[in-house]
Every structure is written in structure tokens, then in C-alpha cells.
N, C-alpha and C positions, 0 to 999 in steps of 0.2 A: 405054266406059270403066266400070270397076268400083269402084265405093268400098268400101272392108270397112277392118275394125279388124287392128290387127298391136299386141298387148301390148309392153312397152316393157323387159317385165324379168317375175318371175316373180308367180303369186301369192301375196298377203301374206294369212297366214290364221291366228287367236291360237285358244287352246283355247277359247272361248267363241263359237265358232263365226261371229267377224267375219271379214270378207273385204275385201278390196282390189285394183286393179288400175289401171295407166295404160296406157293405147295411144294408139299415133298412128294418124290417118285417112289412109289412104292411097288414093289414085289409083291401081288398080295400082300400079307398085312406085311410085309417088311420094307422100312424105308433105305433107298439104296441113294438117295439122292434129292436134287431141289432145284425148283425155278422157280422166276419170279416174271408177270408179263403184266402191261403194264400201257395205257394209253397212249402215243405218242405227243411227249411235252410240247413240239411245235405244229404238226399236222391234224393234231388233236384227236377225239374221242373217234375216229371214220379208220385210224390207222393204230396199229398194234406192235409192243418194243417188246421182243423178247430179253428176259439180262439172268445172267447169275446161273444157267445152266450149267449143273454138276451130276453126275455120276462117280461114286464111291469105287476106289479100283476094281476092287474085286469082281465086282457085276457090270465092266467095263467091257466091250468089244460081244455084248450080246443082242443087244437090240437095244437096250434101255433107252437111250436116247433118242433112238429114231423115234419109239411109239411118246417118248415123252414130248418132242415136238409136235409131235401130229395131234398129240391130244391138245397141247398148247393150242398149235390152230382154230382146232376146233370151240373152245372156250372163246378166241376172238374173234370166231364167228356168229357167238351167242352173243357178245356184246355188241354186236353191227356192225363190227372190223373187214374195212374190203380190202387192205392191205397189212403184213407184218413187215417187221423191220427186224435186223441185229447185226452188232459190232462181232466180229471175230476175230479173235488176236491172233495177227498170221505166227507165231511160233504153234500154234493150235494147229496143225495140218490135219490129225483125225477129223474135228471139228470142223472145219471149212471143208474136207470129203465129205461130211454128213449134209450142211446145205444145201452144198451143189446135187449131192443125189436125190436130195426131195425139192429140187427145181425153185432155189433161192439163185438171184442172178445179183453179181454184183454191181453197186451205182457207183463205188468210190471207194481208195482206199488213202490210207495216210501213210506217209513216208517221211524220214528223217534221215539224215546223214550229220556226223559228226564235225565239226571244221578243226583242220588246219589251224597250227600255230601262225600261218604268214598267210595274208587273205591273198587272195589271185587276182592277178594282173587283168586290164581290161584289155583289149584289141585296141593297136595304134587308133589314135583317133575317134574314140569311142569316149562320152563322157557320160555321167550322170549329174543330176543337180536336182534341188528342190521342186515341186511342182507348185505353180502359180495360183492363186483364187479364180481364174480364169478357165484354167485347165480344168482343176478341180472340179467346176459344177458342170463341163461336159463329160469329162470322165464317168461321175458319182452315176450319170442319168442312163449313159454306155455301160458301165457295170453292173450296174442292177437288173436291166433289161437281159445281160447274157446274163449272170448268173441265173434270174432266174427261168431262161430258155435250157438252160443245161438241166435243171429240175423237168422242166414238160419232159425234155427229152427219153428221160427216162424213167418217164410213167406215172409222176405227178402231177395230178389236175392243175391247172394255165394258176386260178383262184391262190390253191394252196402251194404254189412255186413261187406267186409274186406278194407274195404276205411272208412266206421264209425271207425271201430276198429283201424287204423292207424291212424285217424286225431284226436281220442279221446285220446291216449295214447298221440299222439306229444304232446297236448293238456294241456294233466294233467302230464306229465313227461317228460317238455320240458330241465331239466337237468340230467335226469334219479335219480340214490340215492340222489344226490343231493339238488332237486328242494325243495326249499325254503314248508313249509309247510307242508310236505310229512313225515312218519314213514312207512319203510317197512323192516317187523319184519320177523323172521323165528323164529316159535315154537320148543322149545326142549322138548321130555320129556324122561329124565334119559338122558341127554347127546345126544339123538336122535334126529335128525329135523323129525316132524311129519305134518308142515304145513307153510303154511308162510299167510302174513298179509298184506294188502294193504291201507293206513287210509289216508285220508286228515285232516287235522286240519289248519282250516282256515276260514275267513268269520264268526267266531262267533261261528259256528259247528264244530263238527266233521262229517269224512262220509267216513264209510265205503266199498270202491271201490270192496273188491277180499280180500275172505277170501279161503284158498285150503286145503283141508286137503289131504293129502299123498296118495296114495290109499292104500298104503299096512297097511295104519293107522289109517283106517276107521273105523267108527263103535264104538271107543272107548271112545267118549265124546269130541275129541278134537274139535270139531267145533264149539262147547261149549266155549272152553277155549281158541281159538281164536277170542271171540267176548267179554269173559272178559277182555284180553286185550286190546283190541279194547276201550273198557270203561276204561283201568285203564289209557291208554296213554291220552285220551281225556280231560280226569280230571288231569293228570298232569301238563297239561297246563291253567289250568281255564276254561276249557269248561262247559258249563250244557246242552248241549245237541249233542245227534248223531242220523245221517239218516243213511239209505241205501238203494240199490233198489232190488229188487229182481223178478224174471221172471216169469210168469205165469207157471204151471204145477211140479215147483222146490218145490215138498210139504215137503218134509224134512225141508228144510231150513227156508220155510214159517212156517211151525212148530214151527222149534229154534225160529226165532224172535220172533215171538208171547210169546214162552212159557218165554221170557228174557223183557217182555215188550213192546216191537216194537208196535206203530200201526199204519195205511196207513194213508195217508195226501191224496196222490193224485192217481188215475187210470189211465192210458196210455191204450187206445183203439185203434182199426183199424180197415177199412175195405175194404175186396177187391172189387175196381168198375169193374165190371162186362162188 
């Protein structure tokens, strides 16, 4: 039996050279399934978003999917796709087996933990407070430059890391201190700023954007005590719950969260086409 892709209708393609496509996985003529693949909305037409991969039970655990991704690939490398991308919902374990064994590495995933009726206590001597217009424009200049080093890092061109990193921050701080929704905190402790805090509260969640802890202030638990804040502000507002995302190889942090509750919702993959 043969599995290959049969599009579903024609391709959707805008003058800025985005692309789109659905097709059903077929059995020979019989369709057992469907994906859809798709330009990436920020990296643009050079990078390819796999979504909506399904396989019908029945014709489950036979291959179907594997040869349906590979033919995926292959269609984004007719369109000039040097990289794919896809979300994988970690309750999908099959599914995230199936990445990893056709050499999809993960960049990040997201994580949420639910809060507590009573927000948590900070460390004697530990405060937080508003962050100043002062702060603020060295911070913004500091965060954008890491964010978007955390993209190079992991395999995004310098170009397309610091055009995410700009159109994300316009994005989510399109008033700067201001924008509606937003707490950005700086950590004190004894009178000292040792870190500062990045949070959205909005949409239901909270979510933690950029937690830094100082460098000369490392080491000493505050990264800690930036993410109980993080929970106490959240819950100030009625929240019961916070995400955040965090990057592949960042074991430290991936540690904190874990060890404060944190656990991954989803998997962010990619791969280089060849």
C-alpha cells in the first residue's frame, strides 16, 4: 500500500510570498487522514509550519504519519523551505516519538502550573516594586538583544532572530511601562536591585515573558524569588493560572520550573531541510 498526500483544494499564496496548503493522507485512493503546511507567519516564505496532522485510528501505528511528514518536507522543499517547524502537544507522546525519530530537535517548550489560593511568601529581605522609565529603556535594549541571541542560538539566521525579537516586543509592549496588562518589576534585595521581572496578566493567565537575574547576583536563589513573584502578582489580580516558555539546553531554569511546579503543555520542533 502506498500513502502520499492529495491537496484538498488549490494553493493559497499572498504577494509577500506566503504560502498555504491542506491535503488529505491517503492510502491509495483511501483517505485515512489530513495536514495542513503552511509558510511561517513570522520567519516567512524561507521557513515551513507544519499544523493539523491527523491520522484516523484505525490506520494508526502503521506508518502513516511518518511517510506523511516526509512527503510534508518534501512539498517545503519545492517551495524553497530551508527549515520546518511544529508545535506538539506534550499529552501527544506518540507524536513527539515520531519528531524526534525523523531528527526534529526541540527550540522550546511551554509550561504552566496552576496557582495556589495564598500567593508565596518572598525571602526576608527580598522586595519587588515598579520598574522606573530609566530602567526601562536599558532593560528593553538588554532584552531584545538576548532574546534575540537565544534565536541565533538555535539555528536562526542573526537577520530573522532580530526582526522576531523587534516585532515581538512592538507586539507585547506596544506602550512600553505602560501597556495595559503588563507588570515589570525590579527585584530588590536589602535595598539592592538583583533582578528584574517581565509578566503579562491578561487573557485569563498570567505569563511569564523574562525573568534576569543580575549577574553579579547569581547564584543566590533570586531566580527563585523572581518567579514567586511572578505568582504573587498573578494572584493579585484573580488569576489561577501562569505559563511560560523556556528554550531548549536552558537546564538551570528548566530545573526552577520544574522544581516550583511548572509542567510542558506544548513542544516547539524543527528541522533543517537539507
Amino acid at each position: 500500500m502506498t500513502t502520499t498526500l492529495r491537496p484538498t483544494g488549490p494553493l493559497q499564496q499572498s504577494a509577500d510570498g506566503a504560502k498555504s496548503r491542506t491535503y488529505e493522507v491517503r492510502v491509495n485512493s483511501r483517505p485515512v487522514g489530513g495536514i495542513e503546511l503552511a509558510t511561517h507567519p513570522v520567519f516567512g516564505p524561507g521557513v515551513a509550519e507544519m499544523r493539523d496532522l491527523s491520522i484516523e485510528e484505525p490506520d494508526r501505528r502503521r506508518g502513516r504519519a511518518t511517510v506523511a511528514v516526509l512527503a510534508a518536507e518534501e512539498v517545503a522543499r519545492g517551495w524553497g523551505c530551508n527549515r520546518i517547524e511544529v508545535a506538539v502537544p506534550a499529552a501527544a507522546a506518540a507524536a513527539h516519538r515520531l519528531a524526534v525519530s525523523l531528527g526534529y530537535v526541540e527550540r522550546n517548550r511551554h509550561m504552566v502550573k496552576p496557582l495556589t489560593a495564598e500567593p508565596p511568601a518572598l525571602p526576608a529581605d527580598v522586595e519587588g516594586r515598579e520598574m522606573t522609565e530609566e530602567e526601562y529603556e536599558v532593560w528593553l535594549a538588554r532584552e531584545k538583544e538576548d532574546y534575540a541571541q537565544t534565536w541565533i542560538e538555535r539555528g536562526v539566521p542573526a537577520a530573522q532572530a532580530r526582526a522576531k525579537s523587534d516585532a515581538d516586543h512592538a507586539d507585547h509592549l506596544p506602550q512600553g511601562l505602560a501597556t495595559p496588562g503588563t507588570s515589570l518589576s525590579v527585584l530588590t534585595h536589602g535595598g539592592t536591585k538583583v533582578g528584574t521581572l517581565w509578566l503579562a496578566l491578561r487573557d485569563g493567565d498570567g505569563f511569564v515573558f523574562d525573568v534576569q537575574v543580575d549577574e553579579e547576583h547569581r547564584g543566590r536563589g533570586h531566580g527563585r524569588s523572581l518567579m514567586l513573584l511572578a505568582e504573587a502578582q498573578a494572584r493579585a489580580v484573580g488569576l489561577n493560572r501562569i505559563g511560560l516558555n523556556v528554550f531548549a539546553g536552558n537546564t538551570p531554569a528548566l530545573r526552577l520550573y520544574e522544581s516550583l511546579g511548572y509542567e510542558p503543555v506544548t513542544y516547539y520542533v524543527y528541522k533543517q531541510l537539507l
